[in-house]
C-alpha positions in Angstrom: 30.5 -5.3 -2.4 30.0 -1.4 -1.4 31.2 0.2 1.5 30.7 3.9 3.0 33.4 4.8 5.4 33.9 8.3 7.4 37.5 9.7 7.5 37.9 10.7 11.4 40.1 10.7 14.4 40.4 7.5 14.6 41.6 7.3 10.9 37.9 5.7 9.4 34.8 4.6 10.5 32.6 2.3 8.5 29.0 3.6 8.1 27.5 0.7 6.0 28.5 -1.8 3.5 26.1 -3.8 0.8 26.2 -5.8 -2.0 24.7 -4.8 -5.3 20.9 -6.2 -5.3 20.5 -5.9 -1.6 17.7 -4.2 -1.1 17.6 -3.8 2.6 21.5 -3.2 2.8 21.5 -1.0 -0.2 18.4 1.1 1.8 20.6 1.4 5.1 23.4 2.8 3.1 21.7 5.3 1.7 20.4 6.2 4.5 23.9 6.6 5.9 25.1 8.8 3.5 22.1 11.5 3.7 22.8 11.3 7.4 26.5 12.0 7.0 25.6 14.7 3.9 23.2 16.7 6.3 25.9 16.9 8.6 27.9 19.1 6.7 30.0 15.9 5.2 31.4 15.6 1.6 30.9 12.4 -0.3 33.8 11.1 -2.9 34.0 8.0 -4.6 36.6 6.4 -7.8 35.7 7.2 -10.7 37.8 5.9 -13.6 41.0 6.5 -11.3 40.7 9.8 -9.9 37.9 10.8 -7.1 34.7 12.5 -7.7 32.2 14.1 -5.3 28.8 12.4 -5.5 25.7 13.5 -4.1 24.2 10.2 -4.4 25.4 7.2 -3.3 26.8 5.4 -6.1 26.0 1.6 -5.3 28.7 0.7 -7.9 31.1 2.1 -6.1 33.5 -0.3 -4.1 34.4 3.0 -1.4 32.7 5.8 -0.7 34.5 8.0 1.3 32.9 11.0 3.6 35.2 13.8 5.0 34.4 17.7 6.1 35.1 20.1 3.5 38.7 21.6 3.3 39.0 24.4 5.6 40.9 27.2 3.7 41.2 31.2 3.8 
């Protein structure tokens, strides 16, 4: 089971979840993350222990986690 979840204010919000083979769950999530992506979100997801940005929605993944970008200066 995958789930997509936005970091916010309220501490996260989930966006979709699916399960491996489900087509129509699987579409909706993907969906979810180019919505969140064209927003100006980042998309990270495990990856042999440490956290990786995707641009794809990895449907292996168990969390996927969007956040805006680091502010710096």
């Amino acid at each position: 089971m995958g789930r997509l979840i936005r970091l916010d204010r309220s501490g996260h919000t989930t966006l979709a979840e699916w399960a491996v083979g489900d087509e129509a769950a699987e579409a909706k999530a993907r969906a979810a993350f180019e919505e969140e992506l064209d927003g100006g979100l980042i998309g990270s997801a495990s990856r042999d222990g440490a956290a990786e940005v995707v641009r794809e929605l990895p449907l292996d993944a168990e969390l996927v986690v969007m956040r805006r970008p680091i502010a710096g200066g």
